[in-house]
Z-matrix of the N, CA and C atoms (Angstrom, degrees):
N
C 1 1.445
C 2 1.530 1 112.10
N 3 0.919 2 100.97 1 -26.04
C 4 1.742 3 124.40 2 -171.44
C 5 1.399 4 118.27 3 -74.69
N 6 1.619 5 119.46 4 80.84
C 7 1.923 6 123.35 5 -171.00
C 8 1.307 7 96.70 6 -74.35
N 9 1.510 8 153.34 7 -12.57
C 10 1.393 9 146.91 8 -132.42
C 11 2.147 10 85.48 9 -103.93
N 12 1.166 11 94.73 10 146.69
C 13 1.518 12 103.73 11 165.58
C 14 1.910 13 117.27 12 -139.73
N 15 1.130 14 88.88 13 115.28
C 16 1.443 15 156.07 14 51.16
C 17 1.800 16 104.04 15 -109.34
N 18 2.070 17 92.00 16 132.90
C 19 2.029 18 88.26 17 174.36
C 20 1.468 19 98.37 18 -49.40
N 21 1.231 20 82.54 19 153.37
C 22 1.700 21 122.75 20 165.70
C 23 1.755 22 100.50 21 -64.81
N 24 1.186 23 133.52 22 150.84
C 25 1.424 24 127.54 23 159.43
C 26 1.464 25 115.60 24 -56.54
N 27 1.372 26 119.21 25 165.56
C 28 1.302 27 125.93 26 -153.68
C 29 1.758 28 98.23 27 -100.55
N 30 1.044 29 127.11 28 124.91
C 31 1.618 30 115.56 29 170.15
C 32 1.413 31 123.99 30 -31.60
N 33 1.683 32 128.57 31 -15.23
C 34 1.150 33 111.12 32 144.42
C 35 1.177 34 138.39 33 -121.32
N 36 0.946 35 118.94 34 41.30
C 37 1.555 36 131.44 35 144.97
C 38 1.874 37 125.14 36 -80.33
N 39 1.657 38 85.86 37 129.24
C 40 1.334 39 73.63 38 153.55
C 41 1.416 40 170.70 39 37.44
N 42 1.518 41 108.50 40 -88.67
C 43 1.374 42 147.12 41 179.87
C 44 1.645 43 105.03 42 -104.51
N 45 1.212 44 103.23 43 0.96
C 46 1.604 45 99.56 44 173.46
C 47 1.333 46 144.28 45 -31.82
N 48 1.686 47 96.71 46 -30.97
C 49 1.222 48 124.92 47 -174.25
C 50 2.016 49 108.58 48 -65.06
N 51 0.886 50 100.97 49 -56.32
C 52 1.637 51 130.13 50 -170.48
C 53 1.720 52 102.26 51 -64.54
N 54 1.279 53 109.93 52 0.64
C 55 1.559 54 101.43 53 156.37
C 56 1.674 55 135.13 54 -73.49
N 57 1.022 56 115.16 55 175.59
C 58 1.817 57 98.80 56 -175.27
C 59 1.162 58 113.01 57 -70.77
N 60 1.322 59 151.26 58 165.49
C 61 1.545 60 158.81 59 144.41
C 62 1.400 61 91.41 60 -79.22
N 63 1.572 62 87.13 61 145.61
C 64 1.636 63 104.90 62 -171.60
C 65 1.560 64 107.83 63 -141.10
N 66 1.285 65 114.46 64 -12.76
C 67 1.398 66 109.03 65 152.86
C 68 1.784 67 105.96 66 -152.76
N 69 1.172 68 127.78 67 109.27
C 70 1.445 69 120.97 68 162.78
C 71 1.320 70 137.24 69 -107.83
N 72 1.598 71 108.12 70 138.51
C 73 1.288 72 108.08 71 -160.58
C 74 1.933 73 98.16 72 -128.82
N 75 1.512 74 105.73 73 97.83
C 76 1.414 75 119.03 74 -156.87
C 77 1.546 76 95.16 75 -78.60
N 78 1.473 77 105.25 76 -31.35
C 79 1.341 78 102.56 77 -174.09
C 80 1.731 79 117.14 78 -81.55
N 81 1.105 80 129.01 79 -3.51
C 82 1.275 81 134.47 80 142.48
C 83 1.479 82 119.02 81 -88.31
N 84 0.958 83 126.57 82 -37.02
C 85 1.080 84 139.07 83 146.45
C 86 1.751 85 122.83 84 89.11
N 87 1.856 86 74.12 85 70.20
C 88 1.421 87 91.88 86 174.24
C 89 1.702 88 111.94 87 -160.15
N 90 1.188 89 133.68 88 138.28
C 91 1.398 90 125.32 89 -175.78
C 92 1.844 91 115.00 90 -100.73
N 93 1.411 92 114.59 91 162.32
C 94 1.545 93 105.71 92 -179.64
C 95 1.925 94 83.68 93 -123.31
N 96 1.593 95 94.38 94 144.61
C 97 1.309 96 98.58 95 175.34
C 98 1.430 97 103.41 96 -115.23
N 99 1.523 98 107.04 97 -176.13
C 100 1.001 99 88.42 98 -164.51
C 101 2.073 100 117.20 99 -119.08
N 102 1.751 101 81.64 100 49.28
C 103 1.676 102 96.96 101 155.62
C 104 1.230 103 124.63 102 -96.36
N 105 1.567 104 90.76 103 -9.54
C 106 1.466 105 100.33 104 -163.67
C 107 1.517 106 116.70 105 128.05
N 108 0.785 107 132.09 106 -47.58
C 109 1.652 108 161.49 107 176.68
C 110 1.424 109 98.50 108 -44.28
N 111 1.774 110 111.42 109 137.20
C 112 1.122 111 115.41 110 175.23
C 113 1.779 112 89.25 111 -126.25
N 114 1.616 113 92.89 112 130.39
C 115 1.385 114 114.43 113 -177.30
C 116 1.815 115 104.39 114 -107.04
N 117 1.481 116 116.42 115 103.27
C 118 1.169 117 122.16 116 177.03
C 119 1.989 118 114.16 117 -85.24
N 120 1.211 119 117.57 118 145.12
C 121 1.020 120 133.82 119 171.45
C 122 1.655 121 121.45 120 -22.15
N 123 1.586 122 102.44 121 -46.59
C 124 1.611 123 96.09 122 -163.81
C 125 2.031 124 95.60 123 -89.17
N 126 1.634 125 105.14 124 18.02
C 127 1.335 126 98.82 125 -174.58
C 128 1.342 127 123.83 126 101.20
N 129 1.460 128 127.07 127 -22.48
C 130 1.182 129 156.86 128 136.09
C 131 1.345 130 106.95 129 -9.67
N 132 1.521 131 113.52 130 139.19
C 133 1.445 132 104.98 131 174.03
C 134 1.938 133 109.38 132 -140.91
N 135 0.617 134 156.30 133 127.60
C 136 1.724 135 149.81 134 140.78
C 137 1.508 136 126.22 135 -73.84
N 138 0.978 137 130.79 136 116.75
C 139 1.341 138 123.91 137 -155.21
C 140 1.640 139 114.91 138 -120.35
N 141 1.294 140 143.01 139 163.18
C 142 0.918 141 143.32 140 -152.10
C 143 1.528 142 111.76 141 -52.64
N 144 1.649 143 108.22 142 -60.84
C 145 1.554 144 112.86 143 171.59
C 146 1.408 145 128.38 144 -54.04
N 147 1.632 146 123.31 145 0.72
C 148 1.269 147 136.15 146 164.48
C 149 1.742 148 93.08 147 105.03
N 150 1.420 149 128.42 148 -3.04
C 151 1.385 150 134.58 149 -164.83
C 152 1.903 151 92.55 150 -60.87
N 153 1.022 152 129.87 151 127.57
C 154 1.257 153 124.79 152 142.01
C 155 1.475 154 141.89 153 -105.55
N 156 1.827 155 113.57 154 131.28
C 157 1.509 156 104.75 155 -157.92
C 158 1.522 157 94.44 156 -95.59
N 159 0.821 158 135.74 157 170.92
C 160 1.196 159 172.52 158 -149.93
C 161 1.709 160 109.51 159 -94.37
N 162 1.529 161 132.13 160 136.68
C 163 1.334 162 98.69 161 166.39
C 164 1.521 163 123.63 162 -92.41
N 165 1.265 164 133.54 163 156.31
C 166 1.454 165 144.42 164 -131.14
C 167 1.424 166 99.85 165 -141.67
N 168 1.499 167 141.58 166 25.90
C 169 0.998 168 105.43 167 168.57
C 170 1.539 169 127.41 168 -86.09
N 171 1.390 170 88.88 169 174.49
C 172 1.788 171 86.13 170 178.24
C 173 1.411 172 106.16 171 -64.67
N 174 1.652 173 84.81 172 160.88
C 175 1.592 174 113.12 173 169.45
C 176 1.424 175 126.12 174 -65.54
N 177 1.269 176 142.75 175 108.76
C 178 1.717 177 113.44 176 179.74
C 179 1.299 178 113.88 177 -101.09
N 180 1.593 179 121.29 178 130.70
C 181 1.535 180 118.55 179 164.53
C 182 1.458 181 133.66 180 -45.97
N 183 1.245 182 130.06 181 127.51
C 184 1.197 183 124.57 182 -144.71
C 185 2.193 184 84.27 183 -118.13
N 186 1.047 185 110.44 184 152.40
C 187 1.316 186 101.15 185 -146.96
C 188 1.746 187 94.18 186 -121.43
């Protein structure tokens, strides 16, 4: 899906994240990149094959 050079990572990889956004909508609050992958706000992701990840953010030490 990915015309940009160097490709963008593939929606399943990894590094998925680090592809371009190709349309974002902050105020719903979620972006589509452009593997395909919709990268939601809380970190959350849904991905082309319908796979959904989980959201991932870090942990913070609470002091």
């Amino acid at each position: 899906m990915c015309l940009h050079t160097p490709a963008c990572p593939t929606a399943d990889k990894p590094d998925r994240e680090a592809a371009r956004v190709v349309s974002a909508h902050p105020e719903q609050g979620w972006s589509l990149l452009c593997n395909g992958a919709l990268l939601f706000d809380d970190t959350g992701e849904l991905l082309p094959d319908g796979r959904v990840i989980a959201p991932h953010r870090p942990l913070t030490a609470t002091a």
